[in-house]
TIDOLUM-481724 format. One record per atom (N, C-alpha, C): residue in three letters; chain; residue number from 1; x negated, z, y negated; atom name. Coordinates in pm, whole numbers, plus 50000, padded with zeros to 5 digits. Layout:
# residues N
ALA,A,NUM,X,Z,Y,CA;
...
***
This chain:
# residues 82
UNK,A,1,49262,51038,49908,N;
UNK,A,1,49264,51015,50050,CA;
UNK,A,1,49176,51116,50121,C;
UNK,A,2,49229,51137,50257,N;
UNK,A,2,49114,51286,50300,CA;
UNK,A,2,49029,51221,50433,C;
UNK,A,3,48940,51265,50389,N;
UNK,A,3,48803,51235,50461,CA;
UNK,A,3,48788,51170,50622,C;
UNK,A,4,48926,51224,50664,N;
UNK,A,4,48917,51254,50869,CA;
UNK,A,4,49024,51102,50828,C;
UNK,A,5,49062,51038,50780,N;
UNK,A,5,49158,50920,50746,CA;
UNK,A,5,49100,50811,50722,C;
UNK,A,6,48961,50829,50678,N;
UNK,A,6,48870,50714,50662,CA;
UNK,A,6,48776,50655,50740,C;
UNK,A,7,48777,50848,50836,N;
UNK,A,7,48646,50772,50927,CA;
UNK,A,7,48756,50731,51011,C;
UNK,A,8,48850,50770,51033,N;
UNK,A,8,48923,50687,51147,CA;
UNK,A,8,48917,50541,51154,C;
UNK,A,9,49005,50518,51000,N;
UNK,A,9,49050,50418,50975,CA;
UNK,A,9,48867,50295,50986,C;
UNK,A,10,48785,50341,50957,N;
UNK,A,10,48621,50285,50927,CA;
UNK,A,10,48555,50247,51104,C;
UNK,A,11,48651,50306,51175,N;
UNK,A,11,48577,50331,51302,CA;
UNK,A,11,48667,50200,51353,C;
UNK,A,12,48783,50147,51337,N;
UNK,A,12,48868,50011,51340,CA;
UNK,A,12,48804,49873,51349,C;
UNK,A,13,48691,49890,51262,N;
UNK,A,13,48614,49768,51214,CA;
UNK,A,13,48739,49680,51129,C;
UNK,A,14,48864,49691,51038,N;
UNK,A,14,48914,49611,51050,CA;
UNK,A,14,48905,49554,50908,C;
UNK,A,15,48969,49446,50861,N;
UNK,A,15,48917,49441,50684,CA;
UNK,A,15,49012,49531,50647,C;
UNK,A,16,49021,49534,50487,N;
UNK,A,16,49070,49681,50433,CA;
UNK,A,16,49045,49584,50282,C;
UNK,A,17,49168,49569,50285,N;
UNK,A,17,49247,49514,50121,CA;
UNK,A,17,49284,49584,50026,C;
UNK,A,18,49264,49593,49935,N;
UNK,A,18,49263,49673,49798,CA;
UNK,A,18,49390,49581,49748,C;
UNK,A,19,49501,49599,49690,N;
UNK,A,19,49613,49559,49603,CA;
UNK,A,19,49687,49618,49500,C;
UNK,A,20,49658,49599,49395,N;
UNK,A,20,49751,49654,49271,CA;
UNK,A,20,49875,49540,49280,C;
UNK,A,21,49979,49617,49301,N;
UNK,A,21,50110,49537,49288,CA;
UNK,A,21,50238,49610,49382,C;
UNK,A,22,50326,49573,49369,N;
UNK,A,22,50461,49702,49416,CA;
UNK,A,22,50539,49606,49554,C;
UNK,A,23,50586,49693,49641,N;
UNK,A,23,50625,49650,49793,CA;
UNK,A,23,50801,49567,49745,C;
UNK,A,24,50810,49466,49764,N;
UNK,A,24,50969,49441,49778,CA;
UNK,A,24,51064,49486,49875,C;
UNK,A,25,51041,49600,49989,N;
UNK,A,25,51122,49633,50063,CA;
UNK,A,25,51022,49785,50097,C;
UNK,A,26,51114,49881,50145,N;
UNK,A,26,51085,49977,50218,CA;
UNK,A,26,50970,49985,50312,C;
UNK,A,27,50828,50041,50315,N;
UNK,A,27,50760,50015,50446,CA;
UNK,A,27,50861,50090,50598,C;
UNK,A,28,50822,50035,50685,N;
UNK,A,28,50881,50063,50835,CA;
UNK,A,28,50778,50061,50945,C;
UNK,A,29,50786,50128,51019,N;
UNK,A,29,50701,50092,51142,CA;
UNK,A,29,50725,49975,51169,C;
UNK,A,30,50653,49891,51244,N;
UNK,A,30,50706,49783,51369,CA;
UNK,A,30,50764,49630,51277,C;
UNK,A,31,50798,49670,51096,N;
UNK,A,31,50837,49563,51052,CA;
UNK,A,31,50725,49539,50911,C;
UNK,A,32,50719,49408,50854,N;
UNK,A,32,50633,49339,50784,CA;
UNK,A,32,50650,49422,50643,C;
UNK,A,33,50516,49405,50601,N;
UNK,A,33,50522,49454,50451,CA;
UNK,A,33,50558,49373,50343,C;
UNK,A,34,50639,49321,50221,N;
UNK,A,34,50638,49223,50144,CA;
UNK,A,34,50560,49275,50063,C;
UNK,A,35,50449,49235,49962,N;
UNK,A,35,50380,49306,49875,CA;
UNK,A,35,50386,49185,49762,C;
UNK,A,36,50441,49234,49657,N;
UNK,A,36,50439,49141,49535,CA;
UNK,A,36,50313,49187,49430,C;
UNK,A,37,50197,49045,49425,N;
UNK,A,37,50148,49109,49304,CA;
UNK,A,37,50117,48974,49245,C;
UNK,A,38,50077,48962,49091,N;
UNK,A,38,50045,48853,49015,CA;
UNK,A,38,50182,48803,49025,C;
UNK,A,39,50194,48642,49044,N;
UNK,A,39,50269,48547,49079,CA;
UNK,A,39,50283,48528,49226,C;
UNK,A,40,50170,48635,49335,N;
UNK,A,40,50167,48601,49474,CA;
UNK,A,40,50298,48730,49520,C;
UNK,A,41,50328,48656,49651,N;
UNK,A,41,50411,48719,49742,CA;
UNK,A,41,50315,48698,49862,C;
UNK,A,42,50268,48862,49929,N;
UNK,A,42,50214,48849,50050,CA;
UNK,A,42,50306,48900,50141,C;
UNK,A,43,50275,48850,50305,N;
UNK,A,43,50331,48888,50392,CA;
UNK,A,43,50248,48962,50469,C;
UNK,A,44,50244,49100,50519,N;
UNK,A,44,50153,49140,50626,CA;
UNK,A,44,50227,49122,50749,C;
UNK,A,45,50142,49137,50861,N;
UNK,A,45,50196,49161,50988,CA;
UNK,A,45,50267,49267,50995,C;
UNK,A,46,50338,49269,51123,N;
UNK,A,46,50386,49459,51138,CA;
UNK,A,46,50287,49559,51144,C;
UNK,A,47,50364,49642,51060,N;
UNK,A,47,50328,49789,51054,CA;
UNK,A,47,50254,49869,51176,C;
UNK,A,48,50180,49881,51208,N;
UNK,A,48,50134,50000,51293,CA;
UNK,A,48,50134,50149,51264,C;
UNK,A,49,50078,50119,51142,N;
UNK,A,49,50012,50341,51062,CA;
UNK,A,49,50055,50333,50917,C;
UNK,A,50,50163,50438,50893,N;
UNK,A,50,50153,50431,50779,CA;
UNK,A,50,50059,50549,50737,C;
UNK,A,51,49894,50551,50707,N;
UNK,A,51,49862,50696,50662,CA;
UNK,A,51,49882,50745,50540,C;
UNK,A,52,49917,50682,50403,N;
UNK,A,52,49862,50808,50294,CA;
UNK,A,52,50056,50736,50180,C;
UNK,A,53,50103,50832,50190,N;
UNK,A,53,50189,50762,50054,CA;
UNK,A,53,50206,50876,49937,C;
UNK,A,54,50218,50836,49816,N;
UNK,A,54,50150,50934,49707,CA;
UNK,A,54,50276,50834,49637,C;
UNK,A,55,50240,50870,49479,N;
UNK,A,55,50318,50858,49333,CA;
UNK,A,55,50238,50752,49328,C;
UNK,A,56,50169,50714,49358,N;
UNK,A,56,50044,50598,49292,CA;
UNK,A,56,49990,50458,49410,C;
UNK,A,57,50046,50525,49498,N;
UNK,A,57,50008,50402,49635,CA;
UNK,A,57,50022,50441,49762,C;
UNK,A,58,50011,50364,49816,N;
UNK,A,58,50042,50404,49976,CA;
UNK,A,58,49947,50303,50042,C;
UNK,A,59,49866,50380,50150,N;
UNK,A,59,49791,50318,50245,CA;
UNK,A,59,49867,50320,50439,C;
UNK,A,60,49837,50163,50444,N;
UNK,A,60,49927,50156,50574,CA;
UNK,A,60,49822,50063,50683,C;
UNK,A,61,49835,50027,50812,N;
UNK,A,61,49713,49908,50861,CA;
UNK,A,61,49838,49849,50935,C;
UNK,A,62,49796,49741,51001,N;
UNK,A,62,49878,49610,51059,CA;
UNK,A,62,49807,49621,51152,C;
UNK,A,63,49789,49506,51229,N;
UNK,A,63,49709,49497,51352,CA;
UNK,A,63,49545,49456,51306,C;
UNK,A,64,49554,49396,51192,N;
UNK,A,64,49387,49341,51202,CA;
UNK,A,64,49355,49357,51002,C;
UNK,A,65,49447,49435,50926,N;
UNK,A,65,49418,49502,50859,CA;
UNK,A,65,49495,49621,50840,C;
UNK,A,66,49384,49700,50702,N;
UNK,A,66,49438,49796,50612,CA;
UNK,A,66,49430,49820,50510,C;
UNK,A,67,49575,49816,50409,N;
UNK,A,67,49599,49793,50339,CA;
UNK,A,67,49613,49895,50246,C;
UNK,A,68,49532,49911,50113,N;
UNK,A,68,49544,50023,50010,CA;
UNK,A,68,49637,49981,49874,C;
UNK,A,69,49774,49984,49862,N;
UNK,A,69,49811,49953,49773,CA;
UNK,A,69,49814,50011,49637,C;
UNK,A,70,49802,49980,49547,N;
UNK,A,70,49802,50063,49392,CA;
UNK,A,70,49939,50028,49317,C;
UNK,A,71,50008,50121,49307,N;
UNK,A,71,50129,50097,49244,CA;
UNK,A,71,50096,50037,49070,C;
UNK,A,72,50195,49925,49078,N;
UNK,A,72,50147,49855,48950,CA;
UNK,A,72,50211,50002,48841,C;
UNK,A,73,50121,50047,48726,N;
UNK,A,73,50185,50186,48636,CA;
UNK,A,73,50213,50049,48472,C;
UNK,A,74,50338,50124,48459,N;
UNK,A,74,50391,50068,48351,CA;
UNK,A,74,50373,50153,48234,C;
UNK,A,75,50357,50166,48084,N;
UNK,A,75,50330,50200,47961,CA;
UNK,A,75,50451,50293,47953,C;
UNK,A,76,50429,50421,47977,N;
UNK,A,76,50613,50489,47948,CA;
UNK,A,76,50646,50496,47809,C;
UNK,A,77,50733,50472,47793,N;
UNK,A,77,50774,50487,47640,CA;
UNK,A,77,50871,50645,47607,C;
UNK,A,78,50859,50649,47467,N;
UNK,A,78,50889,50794,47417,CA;
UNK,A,78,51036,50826,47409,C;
UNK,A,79,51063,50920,47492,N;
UNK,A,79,51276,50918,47448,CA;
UNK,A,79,51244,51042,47335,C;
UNK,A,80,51323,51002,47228,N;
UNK,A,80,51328,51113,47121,CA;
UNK,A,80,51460,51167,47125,C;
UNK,A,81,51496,51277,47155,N;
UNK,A,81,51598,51340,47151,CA;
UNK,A,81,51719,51393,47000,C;
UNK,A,82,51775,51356,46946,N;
UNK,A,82,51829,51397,46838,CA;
UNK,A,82,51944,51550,46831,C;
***
């Protein structure tokens, strides 16, 4: 994450959720995040910012949070070619 993204986001006062677990729908502006992790299904409010999306997570805020998700990483397994 780059530096000018944090103080922004730090200057918000808002809480700021840490989540390992994968989105059930597309993020969007203006519409709700589904975030599946454990056995929980969360709902955020709408979208305001999406700032950071990577191979590994995506950081987005709502109205009264922001949210750092960690993509759940699965064990890759070996394809052997014959």
């Amino acid at each position: 994450m780059k530096e000018t993204k944090l103080v922004k986001l730090s200057e918000q006062k808002k809480e700021h959720r840490i989540i390992t677990g994968t989105l059930s729908l597309p993020l969007r502006l203006g519409e709700r995040a589904w975030i599946c992790y454990g056995s929980h299904i969360l709902t955020a409010s709408p979208i305001l910012q999406i700032w950071e999306v990577s191979v590994d997570g995506i950081l987005f805020e709502t109205a009264n949070t922001v949210y750092e998700l960690n993509y759940m990483s699965y064990p890759k397994s070996e394809v052997i070619c014959a």
